[in-house]
ZABA-775032 format. One record per residue: residue number from 1; chain; x, y, z of N, C-alpha, C in turn; residue in three letters. Coordinates in steps of 0.2 Angstrom, whole numbers, plus 2048, in hexadecimal, padded with zeros to 3 digits. Layout:
+-----+-----+------+------+------+-------+-------+-------+------+------+------+------+
! seq ! mol ! n_px ! n_py ! n_pz ! ca_px ! ca_py ! ca_pz ! c_px ! c_py ! c_pz ! type !
+-----+-----+------+------+------+-------+-------+-------+------+------+------+------+
! NUM !   A !    X !    Y !    Z !     X !     Y !     Z !    X !    Y !    Z !  ala !
...
+-----+-----+------+------+------+-------+-------+-------+------+------+------+------+
This chain:
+-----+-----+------+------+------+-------+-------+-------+------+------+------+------+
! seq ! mol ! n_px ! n_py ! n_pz ! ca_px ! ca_py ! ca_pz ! c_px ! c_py ! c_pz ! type !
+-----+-----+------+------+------+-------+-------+-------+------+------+------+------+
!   1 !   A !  EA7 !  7E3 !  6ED !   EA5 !   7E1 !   6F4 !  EA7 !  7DA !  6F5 !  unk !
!   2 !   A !  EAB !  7D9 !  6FB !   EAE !   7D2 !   6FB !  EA8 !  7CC !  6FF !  unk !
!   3 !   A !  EA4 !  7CC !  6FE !   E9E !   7C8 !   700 !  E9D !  7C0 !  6FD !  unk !
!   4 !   A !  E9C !  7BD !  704 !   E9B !   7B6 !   6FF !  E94 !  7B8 !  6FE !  unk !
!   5 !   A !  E91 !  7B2 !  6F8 !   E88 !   7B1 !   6F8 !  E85 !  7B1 !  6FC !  unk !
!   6 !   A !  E86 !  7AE !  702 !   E83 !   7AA !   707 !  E82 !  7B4 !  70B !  unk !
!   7 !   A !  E88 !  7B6 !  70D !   E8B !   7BC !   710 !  E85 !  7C2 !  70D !  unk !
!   8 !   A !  E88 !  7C1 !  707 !   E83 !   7C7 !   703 !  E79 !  7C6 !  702 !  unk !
!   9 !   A !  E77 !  7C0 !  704 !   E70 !   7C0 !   703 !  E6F !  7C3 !  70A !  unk !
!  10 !   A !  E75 !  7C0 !  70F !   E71 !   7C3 !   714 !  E71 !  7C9 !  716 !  unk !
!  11 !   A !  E75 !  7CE !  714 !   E77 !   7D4 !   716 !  E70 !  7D9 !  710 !  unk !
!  12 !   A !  E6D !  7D4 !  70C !   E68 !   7D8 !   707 !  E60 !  7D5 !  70B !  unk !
!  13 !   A !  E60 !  7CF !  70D !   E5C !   7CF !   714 !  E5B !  7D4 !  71B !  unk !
!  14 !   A !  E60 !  7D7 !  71C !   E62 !   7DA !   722 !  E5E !  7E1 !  720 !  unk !
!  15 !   A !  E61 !  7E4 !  719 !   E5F !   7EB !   719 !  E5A !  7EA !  717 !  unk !
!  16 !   A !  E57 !  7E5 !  713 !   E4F !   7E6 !   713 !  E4B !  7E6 !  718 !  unk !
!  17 !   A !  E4E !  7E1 !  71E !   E48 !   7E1 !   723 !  E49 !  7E9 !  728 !  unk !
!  18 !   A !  E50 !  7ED !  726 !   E52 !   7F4 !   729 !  E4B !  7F8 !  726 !  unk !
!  19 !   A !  E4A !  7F7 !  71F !   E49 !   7FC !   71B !  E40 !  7FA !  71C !  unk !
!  20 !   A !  E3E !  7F4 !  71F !   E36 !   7F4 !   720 !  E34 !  7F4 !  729 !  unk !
!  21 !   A !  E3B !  7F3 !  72B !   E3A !   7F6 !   733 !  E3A !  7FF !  733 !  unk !
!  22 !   A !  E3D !  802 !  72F !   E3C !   809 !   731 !  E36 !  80A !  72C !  unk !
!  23 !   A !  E34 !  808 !  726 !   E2E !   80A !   725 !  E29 !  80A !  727 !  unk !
!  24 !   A !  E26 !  803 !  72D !   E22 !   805 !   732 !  E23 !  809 !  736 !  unk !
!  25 !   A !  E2B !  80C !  738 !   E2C !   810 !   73D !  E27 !  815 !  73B !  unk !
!  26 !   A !  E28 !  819 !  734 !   E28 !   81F !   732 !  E1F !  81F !  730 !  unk !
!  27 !   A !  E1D !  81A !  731 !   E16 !   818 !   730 !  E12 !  81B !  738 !  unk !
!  28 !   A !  E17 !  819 !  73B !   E15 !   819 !   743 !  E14 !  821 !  747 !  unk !
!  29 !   A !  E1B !  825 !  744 !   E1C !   82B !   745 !  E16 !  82F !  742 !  unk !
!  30 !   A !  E16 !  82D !  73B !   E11 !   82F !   737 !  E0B !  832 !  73B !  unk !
!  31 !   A !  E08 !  829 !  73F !   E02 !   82C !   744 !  E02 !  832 !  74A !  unk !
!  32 !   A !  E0A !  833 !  749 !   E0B !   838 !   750 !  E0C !  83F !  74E !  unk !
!  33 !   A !  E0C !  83F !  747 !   E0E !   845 !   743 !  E13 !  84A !  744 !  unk !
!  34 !   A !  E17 !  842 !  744 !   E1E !   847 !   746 !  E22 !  844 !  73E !  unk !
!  35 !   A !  E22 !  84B !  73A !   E24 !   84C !   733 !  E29 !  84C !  732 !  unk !
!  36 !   A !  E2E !  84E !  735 !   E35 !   84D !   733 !  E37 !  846 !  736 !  unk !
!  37 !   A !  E34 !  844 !  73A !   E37 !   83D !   73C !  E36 !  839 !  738 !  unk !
!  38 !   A !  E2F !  83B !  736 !   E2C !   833 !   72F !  E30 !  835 !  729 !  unk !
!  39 !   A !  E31 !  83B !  728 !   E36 !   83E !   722 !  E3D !  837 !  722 !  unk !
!  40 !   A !  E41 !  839 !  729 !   E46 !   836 !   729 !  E45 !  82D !  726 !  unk !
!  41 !   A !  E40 !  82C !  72A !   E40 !   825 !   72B !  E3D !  822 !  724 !  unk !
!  42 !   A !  E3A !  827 !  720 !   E38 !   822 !   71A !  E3E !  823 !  715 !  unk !
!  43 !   A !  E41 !  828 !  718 !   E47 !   82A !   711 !  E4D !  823 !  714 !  unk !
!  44 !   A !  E4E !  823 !  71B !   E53 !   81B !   71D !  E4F !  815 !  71B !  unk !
!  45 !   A !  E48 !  814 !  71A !   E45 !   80E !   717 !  E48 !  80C !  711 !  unk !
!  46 !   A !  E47 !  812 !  70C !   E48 !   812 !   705 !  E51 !  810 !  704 !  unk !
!  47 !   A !  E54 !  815 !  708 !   E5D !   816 !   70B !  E5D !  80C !  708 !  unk !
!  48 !   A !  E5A !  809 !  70E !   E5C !   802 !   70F !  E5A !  7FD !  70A !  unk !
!  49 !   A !  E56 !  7FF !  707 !   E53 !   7FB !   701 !  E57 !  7FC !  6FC !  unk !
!  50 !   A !  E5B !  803 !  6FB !   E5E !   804 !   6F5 !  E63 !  7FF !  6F8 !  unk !
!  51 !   A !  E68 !  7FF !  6FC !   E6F !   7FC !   702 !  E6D !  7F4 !  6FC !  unk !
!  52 !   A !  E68 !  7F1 !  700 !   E65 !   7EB !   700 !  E67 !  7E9 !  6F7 !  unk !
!  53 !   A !  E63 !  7EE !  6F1 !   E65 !   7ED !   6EB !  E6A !  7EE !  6EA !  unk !
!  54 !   A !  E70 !  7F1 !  6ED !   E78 !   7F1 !   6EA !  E7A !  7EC !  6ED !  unk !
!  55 !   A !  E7B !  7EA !  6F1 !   E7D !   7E2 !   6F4 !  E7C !  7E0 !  6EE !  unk !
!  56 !   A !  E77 !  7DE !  6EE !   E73 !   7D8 !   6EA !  E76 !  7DA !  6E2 !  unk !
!  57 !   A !  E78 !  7DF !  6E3 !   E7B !   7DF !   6DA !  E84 !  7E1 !  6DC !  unk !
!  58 !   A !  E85 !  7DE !  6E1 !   E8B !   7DF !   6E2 !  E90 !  7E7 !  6E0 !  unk !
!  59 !   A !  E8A !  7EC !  6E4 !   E8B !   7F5 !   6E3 !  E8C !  7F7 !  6EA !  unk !
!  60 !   A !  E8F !  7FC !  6ED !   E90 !   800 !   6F0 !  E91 !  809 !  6F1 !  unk !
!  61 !   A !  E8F !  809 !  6F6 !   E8F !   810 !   6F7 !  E91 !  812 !  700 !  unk !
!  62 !   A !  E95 !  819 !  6FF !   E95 !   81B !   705 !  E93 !  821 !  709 !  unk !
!  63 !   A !  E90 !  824 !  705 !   E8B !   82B !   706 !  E86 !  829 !  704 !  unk !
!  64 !   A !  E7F !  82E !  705 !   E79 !   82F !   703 !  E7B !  831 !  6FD !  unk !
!  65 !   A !  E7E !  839 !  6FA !   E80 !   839 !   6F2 !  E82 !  832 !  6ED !  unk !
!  66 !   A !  E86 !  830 !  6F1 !   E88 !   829 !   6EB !  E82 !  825 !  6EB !  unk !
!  67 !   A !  E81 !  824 !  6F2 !   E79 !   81F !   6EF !  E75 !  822 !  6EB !  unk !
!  68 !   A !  E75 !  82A !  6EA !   E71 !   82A !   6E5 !  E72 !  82C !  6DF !  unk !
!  69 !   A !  E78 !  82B !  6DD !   E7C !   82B !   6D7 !  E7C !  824 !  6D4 !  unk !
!  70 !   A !  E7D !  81F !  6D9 !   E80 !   81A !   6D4 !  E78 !  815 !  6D6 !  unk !
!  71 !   A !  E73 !  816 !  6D8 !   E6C !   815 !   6D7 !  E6A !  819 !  6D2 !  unk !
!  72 !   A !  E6B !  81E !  6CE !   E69 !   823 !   6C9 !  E6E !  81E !  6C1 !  unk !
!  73 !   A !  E74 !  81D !  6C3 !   E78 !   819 !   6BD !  E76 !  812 !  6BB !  unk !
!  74 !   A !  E74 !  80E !  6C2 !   E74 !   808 !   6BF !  E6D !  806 !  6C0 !  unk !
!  75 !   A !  E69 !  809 !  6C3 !   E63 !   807 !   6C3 !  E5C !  80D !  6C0 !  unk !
!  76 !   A !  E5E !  813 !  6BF !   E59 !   819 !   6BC !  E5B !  81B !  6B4 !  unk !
!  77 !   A !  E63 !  81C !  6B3 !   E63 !   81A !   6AA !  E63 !  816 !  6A8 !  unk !
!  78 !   A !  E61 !  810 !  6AB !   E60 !   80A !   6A6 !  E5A !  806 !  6A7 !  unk !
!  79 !   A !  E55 !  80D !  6AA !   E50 !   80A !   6AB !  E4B !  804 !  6AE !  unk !
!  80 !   A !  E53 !  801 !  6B2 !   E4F !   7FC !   6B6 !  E49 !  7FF !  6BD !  unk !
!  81 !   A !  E4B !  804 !  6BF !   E45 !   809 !   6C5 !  E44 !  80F !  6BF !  unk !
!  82 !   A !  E3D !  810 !  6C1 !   E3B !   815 !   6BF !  E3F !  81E !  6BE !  unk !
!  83 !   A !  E40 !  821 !  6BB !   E42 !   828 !   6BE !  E40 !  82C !  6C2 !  unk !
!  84 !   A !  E37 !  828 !  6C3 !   E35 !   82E !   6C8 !  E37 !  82D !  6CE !  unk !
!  85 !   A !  E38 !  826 !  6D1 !   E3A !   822 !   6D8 !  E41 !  825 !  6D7 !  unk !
!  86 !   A !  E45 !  827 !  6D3 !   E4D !   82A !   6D6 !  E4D !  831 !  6D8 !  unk !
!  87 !   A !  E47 !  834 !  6D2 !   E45 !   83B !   6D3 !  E44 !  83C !  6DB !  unk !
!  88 !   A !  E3D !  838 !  6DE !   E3D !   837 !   6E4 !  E40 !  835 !  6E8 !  unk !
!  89 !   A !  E45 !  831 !  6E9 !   E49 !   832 !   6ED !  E4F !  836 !  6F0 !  unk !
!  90 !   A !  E50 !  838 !  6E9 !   E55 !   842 !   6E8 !  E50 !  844 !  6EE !  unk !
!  91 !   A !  E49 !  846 !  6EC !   E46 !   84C !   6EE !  E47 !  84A !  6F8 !  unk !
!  92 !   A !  E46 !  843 !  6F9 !   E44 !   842 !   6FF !  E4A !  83F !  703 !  unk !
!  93 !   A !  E51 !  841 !  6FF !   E56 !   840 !   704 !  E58 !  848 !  706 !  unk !
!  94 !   A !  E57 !  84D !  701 !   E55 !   853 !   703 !  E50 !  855 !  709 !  unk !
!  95 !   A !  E4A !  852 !  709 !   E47 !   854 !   70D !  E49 !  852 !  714 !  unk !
!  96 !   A !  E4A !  84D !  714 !   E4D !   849 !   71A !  E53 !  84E !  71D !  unk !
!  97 !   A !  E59 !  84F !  71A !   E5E !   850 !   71D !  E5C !  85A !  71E !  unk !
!  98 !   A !  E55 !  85B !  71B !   E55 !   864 !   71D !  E51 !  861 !  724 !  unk !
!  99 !   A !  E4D !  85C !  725 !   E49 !   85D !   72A !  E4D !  859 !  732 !  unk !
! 100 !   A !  E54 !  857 !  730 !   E59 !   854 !   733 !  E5D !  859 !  737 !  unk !
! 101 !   A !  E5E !  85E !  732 !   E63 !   864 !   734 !  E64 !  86A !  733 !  unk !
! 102 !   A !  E5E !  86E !  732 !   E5C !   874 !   730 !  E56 !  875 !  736 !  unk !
! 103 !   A !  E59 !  879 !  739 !   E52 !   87A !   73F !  E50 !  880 !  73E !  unk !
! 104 !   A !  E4F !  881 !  739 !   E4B !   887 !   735 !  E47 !  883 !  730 !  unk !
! 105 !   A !  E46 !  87D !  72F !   E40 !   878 !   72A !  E3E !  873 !  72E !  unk !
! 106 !   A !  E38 !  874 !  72D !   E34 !   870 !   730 !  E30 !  86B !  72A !  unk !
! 107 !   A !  E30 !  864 !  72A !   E2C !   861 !   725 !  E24 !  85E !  728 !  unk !
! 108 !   A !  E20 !  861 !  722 !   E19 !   862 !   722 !  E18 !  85C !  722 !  unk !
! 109 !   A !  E12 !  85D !  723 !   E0E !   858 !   721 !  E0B !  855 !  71B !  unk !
! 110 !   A !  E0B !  85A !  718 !   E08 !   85A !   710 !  E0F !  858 !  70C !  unk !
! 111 !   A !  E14 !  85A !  70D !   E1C !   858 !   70D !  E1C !  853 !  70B !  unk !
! 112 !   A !  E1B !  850 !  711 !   E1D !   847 !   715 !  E17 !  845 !  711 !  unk !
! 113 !   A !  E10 !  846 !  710 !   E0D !   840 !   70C !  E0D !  83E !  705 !  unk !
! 114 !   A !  E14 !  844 !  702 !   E12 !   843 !   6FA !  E19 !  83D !  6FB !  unk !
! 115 !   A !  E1E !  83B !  700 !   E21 !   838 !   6FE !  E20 !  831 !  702 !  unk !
! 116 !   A !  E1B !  82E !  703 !   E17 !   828 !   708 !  E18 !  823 !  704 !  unk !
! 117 !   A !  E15 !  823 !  6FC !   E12 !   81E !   6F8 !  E18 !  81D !  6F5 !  unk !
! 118 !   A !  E1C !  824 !  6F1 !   E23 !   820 !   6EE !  E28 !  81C !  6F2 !  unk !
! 119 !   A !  E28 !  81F !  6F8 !   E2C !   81B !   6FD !  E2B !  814 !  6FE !  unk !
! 120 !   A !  E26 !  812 !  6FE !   E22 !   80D !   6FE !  E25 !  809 !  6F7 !  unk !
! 121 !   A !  E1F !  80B !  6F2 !   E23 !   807 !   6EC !  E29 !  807 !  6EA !  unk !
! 122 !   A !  E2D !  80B !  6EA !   E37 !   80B !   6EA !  E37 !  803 !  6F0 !  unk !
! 123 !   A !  E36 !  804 !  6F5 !   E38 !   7FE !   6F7 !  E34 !  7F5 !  6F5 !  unk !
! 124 !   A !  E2F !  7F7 !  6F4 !   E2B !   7F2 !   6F1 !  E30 !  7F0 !  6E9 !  unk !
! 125 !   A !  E2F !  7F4 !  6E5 !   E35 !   7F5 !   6DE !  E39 !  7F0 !  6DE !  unk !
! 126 !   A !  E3E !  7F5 !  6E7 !   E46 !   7F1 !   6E7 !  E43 !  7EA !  6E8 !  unk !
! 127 !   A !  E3F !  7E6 !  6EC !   E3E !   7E2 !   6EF !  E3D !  7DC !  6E8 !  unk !
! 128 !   A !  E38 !  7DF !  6E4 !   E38 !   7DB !   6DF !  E3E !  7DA !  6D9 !  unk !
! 129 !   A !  E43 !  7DD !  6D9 !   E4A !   7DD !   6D7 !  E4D !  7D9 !  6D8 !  unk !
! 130 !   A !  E4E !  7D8 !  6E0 !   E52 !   7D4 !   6E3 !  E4F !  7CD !  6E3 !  unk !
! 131 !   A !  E48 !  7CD !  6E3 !   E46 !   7C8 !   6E3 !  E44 !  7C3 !  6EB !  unk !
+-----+-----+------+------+------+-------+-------+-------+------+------+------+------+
């Protein structure tokens, strides 16, 4: 990535304040219980928080797969994040993208709350990574 210092802190500022604007989004939807939106919105939270960590370590990605490939290589076997937090986010880019484009699934409710707290800590995590 051809980034200056200056270039690159901002662009990991950007995607953090992306990735804690849509977690209140998907807080907000929450109260309106609409499931598949807050599915979407905590899995683009978590999306921007990772974004924010590859900057910041000078990593890219340009799919959803890659992000979670090369978050699994440089950050899940070497055990700087948790495995469970990559686990979850596997599970919760699937959920999102079945309740994006599958109009035969619908995301529950019960669904969406078992993925509220990891979403949360994943982003907290990155945040104390980057510092």
């Amino acid at each position: 990535m051809g980034l200056s210092e200056e270039d690159r802190k901002t662009m990991v500022r950007l995607e953090m304040e992306r990735a804690h604007k849509f977690m209140k989004q998907a807080e907000m939807v929450c109260e309106l219980e609409q499931w598949d939106i807050a599915a979407n919105r905590y899995y683009y939270a978590c999306f921007h928080a990772v974004q924010a960590l590859f900057i910041h370590n000078g990593l890219a990605s340009r799919r959803h797969s890659g992000m979670l490939t090369q978050l699994g290589l440089h950050f899940i076997k070497t055990g700087i994040i948790e495995d469970r937090l990559g686990a979850f986010l596997t599970r919760m880019e699937q959920l999102r993208e079945k309740g994006d484009y599958n109009c035969l699934f619908d995301v529950t409710k019960d669904e969406l709350l078992t993925f509220v707290e990891p979403a949360q800590e994943l982003v907290r995590v990155i945040e104390q990574l980057i510092g």
